[in-house]
C-alpha positions in Angstrom: 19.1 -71.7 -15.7 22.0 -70.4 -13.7 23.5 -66.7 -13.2 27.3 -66.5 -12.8 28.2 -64.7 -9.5 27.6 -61.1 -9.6 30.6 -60.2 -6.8 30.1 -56.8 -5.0 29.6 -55.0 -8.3 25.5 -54.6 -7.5 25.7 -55.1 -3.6 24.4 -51.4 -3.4 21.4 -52.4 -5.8 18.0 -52.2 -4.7 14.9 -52.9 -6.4 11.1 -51.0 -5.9 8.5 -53.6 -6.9 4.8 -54.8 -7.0 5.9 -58.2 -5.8 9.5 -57.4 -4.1 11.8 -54.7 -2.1 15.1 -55.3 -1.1 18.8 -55.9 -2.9 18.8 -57.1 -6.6 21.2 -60.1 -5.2 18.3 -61.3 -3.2 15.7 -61.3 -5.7 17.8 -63.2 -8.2 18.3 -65.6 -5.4 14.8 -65.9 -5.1 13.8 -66.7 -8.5 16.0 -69.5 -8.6 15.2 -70.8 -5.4 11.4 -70.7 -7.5 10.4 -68.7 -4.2 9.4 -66.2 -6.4 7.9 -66.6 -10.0 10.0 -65.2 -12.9 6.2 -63.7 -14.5 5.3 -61.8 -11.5 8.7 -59.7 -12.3 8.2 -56.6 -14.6 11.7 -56.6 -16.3 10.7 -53.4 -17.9 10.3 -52.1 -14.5 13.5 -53.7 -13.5 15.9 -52.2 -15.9 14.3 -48.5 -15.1 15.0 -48.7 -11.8 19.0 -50.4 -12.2 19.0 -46.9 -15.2 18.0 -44.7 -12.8 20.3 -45.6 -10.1 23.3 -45.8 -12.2 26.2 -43.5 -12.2 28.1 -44.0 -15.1 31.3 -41.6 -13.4 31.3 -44.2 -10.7 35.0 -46.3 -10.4 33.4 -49.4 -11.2 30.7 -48.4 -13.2 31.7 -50.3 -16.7 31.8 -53.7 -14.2 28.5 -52.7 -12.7 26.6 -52.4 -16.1 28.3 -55.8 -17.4 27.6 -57.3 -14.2 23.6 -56.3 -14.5 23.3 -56.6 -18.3 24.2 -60.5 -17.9 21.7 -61.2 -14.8 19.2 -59.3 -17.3 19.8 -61.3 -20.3 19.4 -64.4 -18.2 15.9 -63.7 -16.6 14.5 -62.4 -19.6 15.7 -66.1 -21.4 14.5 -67.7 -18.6 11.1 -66.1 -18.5 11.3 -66.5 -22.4 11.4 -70.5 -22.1 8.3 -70.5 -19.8 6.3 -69.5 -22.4 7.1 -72.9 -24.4 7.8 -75.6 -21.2 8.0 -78.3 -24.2 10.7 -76.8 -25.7 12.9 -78.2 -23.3 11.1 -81.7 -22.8 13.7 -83.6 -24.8 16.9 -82.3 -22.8 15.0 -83.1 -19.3 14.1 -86.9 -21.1 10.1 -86.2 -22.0 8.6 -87.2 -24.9 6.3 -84.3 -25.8 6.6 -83.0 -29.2 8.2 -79.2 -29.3 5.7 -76.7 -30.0 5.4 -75.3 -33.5 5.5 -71.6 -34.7 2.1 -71.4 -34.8 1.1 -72.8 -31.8 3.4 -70.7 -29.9 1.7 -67.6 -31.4 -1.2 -68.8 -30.1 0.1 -69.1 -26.6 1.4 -65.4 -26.8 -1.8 -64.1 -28.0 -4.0 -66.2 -24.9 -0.5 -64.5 -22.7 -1.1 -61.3 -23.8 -4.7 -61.3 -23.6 -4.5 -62.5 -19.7 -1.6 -59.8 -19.2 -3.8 -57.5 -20.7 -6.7 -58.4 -18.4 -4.9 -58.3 -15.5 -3.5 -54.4 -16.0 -7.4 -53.6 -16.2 -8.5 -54.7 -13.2 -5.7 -53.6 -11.2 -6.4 -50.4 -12.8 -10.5 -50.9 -11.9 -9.5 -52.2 -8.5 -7.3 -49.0 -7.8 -10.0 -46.7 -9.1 -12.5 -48.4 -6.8 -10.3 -48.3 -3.8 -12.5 -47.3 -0.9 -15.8 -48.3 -2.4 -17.8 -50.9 -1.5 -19.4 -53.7 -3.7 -23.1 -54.0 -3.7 -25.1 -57.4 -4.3 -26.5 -56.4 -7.8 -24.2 -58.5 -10.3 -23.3 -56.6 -13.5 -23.4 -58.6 -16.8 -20.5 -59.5 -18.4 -19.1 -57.3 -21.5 -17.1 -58.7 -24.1 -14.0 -57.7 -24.2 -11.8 -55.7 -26.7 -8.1 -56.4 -27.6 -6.7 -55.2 -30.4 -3.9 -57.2 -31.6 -1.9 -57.4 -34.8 -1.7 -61.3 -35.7 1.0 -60.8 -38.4 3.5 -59.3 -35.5 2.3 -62.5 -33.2 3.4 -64.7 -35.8 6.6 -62.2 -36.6 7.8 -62.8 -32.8 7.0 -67.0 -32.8 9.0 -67.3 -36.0 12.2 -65.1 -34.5 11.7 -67.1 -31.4 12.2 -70.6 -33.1 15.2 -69.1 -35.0 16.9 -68.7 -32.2 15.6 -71.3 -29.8 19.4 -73.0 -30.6 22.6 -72.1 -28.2 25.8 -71.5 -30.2 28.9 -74.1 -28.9 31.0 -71.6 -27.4 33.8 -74.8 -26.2 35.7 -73.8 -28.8 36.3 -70.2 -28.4 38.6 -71.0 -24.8 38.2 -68.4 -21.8 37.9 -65.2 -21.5 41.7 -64.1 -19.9 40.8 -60.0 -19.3 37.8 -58.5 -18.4 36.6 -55.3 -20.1 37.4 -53.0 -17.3 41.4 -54.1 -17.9 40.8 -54.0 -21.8 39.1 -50.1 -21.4 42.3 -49.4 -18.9 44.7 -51.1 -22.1 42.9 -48.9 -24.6 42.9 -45.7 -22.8 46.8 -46.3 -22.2 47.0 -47.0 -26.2 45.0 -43.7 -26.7 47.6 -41.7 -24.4 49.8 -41.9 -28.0 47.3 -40.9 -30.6 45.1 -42.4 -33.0 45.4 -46.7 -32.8 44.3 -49.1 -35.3 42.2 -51.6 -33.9 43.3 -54.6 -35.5 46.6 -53.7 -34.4 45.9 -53.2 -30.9 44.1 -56.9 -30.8 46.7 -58.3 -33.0 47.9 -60.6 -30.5 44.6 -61.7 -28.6 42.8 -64.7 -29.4 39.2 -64.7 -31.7 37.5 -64.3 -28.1 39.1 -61.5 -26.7 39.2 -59.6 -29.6 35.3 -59.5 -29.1 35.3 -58.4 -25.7 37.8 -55.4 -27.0 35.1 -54.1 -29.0 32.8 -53.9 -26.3 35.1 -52.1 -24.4 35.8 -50.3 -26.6 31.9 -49.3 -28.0 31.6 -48.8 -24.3 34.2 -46.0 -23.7 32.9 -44.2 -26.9 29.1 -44.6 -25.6 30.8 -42.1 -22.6 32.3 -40.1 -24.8 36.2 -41.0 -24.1 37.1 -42.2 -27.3 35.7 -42.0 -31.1 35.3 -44.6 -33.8 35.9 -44.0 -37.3 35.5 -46.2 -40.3 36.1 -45.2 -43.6 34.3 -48.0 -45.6 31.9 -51.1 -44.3 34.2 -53.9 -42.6 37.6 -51.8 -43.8 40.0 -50.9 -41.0 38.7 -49.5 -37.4 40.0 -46.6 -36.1 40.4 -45.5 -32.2 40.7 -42.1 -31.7 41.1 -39.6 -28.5 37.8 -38.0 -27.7 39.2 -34.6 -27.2 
């Protein structure tokens, strides 16, 4: 697992964690130095934070979110595959069989019931704090976790159905980034109404795609609105105000 360089973009970035503090570079530079294990990271956590220091006015602030949004994607794959180690055996030259659907709902029920586990006693432990243990043992309580095995299975099943990568050699590279196409757009805009298909009429299958995102991202801010008149018919661009 690699990330692509993330530039200056997030050089301002820093993350409040359990396990880390510092710049986002450095923790990313951690993980795959394996100084720093991808499961003691709480991507929920992670994204919060990078949401609550964003500023989406900011002059590079559609670069920024692209930049982030790939580093995410990639440790949340990467902490995906550790789930299943033998999914990868044949690529690295093993010869264990790949697990099956079923077995890796099992793993994610004995994950979830150590994840689970764990939040407990660090709840028990903070509770405690400032107390003292005595020498009388307390007997052990079963435990209680209430989980759905139909959603397990659910999860394993999507998992497998995406376990392979798309080629992408085909496709060729990407030529503008989506901060030039939302620049390209917003001149097109300047006119009037603008048919997407014309506006991409001359870019490759490739950029066409990252057009779209730029330009789904400039209508999530509100500087541009889409209109479609029936399912897959003709996309329309037009000037938010």
């Amino acid at each position: 697992m690699t990330f692509e360089p993330l530039g200056r973009s997030l050089s301002d970035f820093t993350v409040e964690l359990d396990v880390y503090s510092g710049p986002y570079e450095w923790l990313l530079a951690l993980i795959l130095k394996d100084e720093l294990e991808i499961f003691e990271v709480p991507l929920r956590e992670l994204v919060e934070s990078y949401l609550l220091s964003r500023e989406p006015e900011a002059a590079n602030g559609l670069e920024r979110d692209t930049d982030f949004a790939g580093s995410a994607a990639a440790l949340i794959l990467l902490k995906s595959r550790t789930l299943s180690p033998a999914l990868d055996a044949e690529a690295e030259g093993g010869e264990e069989e790949p697990l099956s659907p079923e077995e890796l709902a099992g793993r994610l029920t004995e994950y979830m019931k150590i994840r689970r586990a764990a939040e407990h006693l660090r709840a028990r432990f903070a509770s405690n704090a400032g107390h003292y243990p005595s020498a009388h043992v307390v007997p052990p309580r079963p435990g209680r976790l209430h989980l759905r095995p139909e959603r397990i299975s659910l999860a394993a099943r999507q998992a497998f159905s995406r376990l392979l990568e798309p080629p992408v050699r085909h496709l060729g590279p990407i030529t503008v980034t989506l901060q030039q196409l939302a620049g390209l757009i917003r001149a097109a805009l300047a006119g009037g109404p603008v048919s997407y298909e014309s506006l991409t009429s001359e870019m490759d299958r490739l950029n066409r795609a990252v057009a779209f995102a730029a330009a789904l991202s400039l209508a999530q801010e509100g500087s541009l609105k889409l209109s479609q008149t029936e399912p897959l018919g003709p996309l329309t661009l037009e000037p938010s105000g």
